[in-house]
C-alpha positions in Angstrom: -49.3 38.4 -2.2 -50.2 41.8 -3.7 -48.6 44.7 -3.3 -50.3 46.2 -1.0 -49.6 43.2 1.5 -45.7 43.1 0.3 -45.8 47.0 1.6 -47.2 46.2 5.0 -45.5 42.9 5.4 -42.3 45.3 5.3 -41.3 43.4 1.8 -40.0 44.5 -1.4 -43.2 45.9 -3.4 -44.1 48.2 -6.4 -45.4 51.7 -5.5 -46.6 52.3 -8.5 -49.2 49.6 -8.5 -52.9 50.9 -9.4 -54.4 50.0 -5.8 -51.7 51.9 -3.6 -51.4 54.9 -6.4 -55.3 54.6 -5.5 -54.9 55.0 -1.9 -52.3 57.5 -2.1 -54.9 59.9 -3.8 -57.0 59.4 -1.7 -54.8 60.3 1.2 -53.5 63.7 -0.6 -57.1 64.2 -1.4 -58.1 63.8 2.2 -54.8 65.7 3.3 -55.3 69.2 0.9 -59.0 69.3 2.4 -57.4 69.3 5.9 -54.9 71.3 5.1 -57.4 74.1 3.7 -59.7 74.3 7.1 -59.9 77.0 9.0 -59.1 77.2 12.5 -62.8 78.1 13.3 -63.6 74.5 11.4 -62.8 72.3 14.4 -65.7 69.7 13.9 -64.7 69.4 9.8 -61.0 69.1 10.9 -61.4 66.5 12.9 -63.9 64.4 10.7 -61.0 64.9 8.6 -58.1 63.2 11.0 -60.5 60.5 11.7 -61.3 59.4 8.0 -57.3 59.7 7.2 -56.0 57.8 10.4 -56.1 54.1 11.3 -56.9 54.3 15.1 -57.3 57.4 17.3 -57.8 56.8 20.4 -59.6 59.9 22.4 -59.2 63.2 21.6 -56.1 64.2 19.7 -54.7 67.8 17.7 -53.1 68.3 14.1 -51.8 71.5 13.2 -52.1 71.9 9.5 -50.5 71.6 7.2 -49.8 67.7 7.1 -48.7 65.4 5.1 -48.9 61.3 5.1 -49.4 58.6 2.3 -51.6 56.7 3.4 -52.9 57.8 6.4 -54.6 54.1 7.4 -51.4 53.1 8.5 -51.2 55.8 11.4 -52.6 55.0 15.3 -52.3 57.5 17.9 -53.3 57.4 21.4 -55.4 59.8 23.7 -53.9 63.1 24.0 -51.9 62.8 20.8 -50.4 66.1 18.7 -48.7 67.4 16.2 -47.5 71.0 15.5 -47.1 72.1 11.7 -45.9 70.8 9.0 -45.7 67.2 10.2 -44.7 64.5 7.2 -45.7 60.8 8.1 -44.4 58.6 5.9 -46.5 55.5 6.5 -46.3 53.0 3.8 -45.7 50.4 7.2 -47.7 51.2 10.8 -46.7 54.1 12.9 -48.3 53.7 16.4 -47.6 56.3 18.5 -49.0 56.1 22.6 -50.5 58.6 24.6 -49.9 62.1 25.5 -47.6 61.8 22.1 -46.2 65.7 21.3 -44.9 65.8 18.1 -42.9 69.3 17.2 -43.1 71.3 14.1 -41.9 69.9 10.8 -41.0 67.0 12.2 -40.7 63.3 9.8 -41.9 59.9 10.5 -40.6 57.6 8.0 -41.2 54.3 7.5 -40.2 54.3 3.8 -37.4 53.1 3.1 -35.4 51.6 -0.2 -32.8 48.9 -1.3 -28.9 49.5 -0.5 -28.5 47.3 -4.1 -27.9 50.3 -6.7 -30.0 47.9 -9.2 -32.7 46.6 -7.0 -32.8 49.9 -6.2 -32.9 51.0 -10.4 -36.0 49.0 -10.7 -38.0 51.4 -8.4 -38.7 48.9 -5.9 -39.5 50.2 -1.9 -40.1 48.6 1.1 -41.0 49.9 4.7 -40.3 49.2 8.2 -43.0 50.4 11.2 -42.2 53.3 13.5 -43.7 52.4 17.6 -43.6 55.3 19.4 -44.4 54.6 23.2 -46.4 57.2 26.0 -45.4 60.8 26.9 -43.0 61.1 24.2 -42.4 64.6 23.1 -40.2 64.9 20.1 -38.6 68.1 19.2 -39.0 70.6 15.6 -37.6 69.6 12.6 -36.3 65.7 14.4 -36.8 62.7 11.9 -37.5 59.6 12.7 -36.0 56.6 10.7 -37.4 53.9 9.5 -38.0 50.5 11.9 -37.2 52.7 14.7 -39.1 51.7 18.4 -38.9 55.1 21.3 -39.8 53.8 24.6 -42.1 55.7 27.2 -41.4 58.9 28.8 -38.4 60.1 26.3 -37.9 63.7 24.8 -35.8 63.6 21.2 -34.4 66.7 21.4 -35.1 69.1 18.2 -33.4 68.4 14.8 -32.2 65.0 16.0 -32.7 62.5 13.6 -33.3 59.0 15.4 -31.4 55.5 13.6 -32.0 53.4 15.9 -33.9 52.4 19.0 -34.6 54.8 22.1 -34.6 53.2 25.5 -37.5 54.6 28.1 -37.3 57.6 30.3 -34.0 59.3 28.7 -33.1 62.8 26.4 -32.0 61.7 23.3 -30.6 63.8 21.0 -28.2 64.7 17.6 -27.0 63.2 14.8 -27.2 60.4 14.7 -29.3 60.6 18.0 -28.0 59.1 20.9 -28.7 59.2 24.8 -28.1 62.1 26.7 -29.1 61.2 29.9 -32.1 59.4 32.0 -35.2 61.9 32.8 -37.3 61.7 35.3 
């Protein structure tokens, strides 16, 4: 397998090899043009979004600045945005449904690394995908782990920070993030 496959596959891989550095410069490449554009520069903006992202579905809004690594590895759904400052760590797939709100400063990552101190030493990563389902609206500054799944029609309540999986149609909330209570 190469490395890039190891990284999506979720497996053990080496960041540093020549194709993904590749595709990482492109993506901050791609990122520092969008994050330059005016707000007058609606059409350029969004030629922008589409040549980062995997999939957009319908029309969707990115409040610069943003930051991903790959950008390929992100699919959003009709109505989908995000408020400043947004980092998307996607070195495995974050889908996120429709009517997706994401808050200010808010962290996807998928990146994650060994638990072994010397597995860990040898600079090895490996990821796990982020699903995000319809109408989600996650609060400012919340992060999202790694592996994580949110079900439809949930709210993560700002500066959570979500371990594990979110059932559909509750508040979630803190840290870690639990359930607060169903919504309707």
């Amino acid at each position: 397998m190469t490395e890039k496959e190891k990284m999506l596959a979720g497996e053990l891989y080496e960041s540093w090899d020549d194709d993904l550095m590749h595709e990482r410069s492109r993506a901050r490449q791609i990122t520092y043009s969008l994050n330059q554009t005016k707000d007058t520069e609606v059409h350029y903006r969004k030629q922008l979004i589409h040549d980062l992202f995997g999939t957009i579905e319908g029309e969707i809004g990115l409040e610069p600045p943003f930051y991903c690594d790959y950008g390929y590895n992100i699919h959003v759904g009709e109505g989908f945005f995000a408020n400043f400052n947004c980092v998307f760590l996607d070195v495995c797939e974050i889908r996120i449904g429709k009517r997706g709100l994401i808050g200010p400063n808010v962290q996807l990552y998928t990146a994650t690394h060994p638990m072994d101190r010397e597995t860990r030493a040898n600079g090895l990563e490996a990821g796990k995908p982020i699903t995000i389902g319809d109408d989600v609206w996650i609060g400012g500054n919340a992060v999202i782990n790694p592996g994580v799944t949110i079900g439809d029609n949930v709210v993560i309540g700002s500066g959570a920070v979500v371990t594990k999986d979110i059932p559909s149609n509750v508040f979630a909330g803190g840290n870690p993030a639990k359930v607060i209570r169903n919504v309707d």
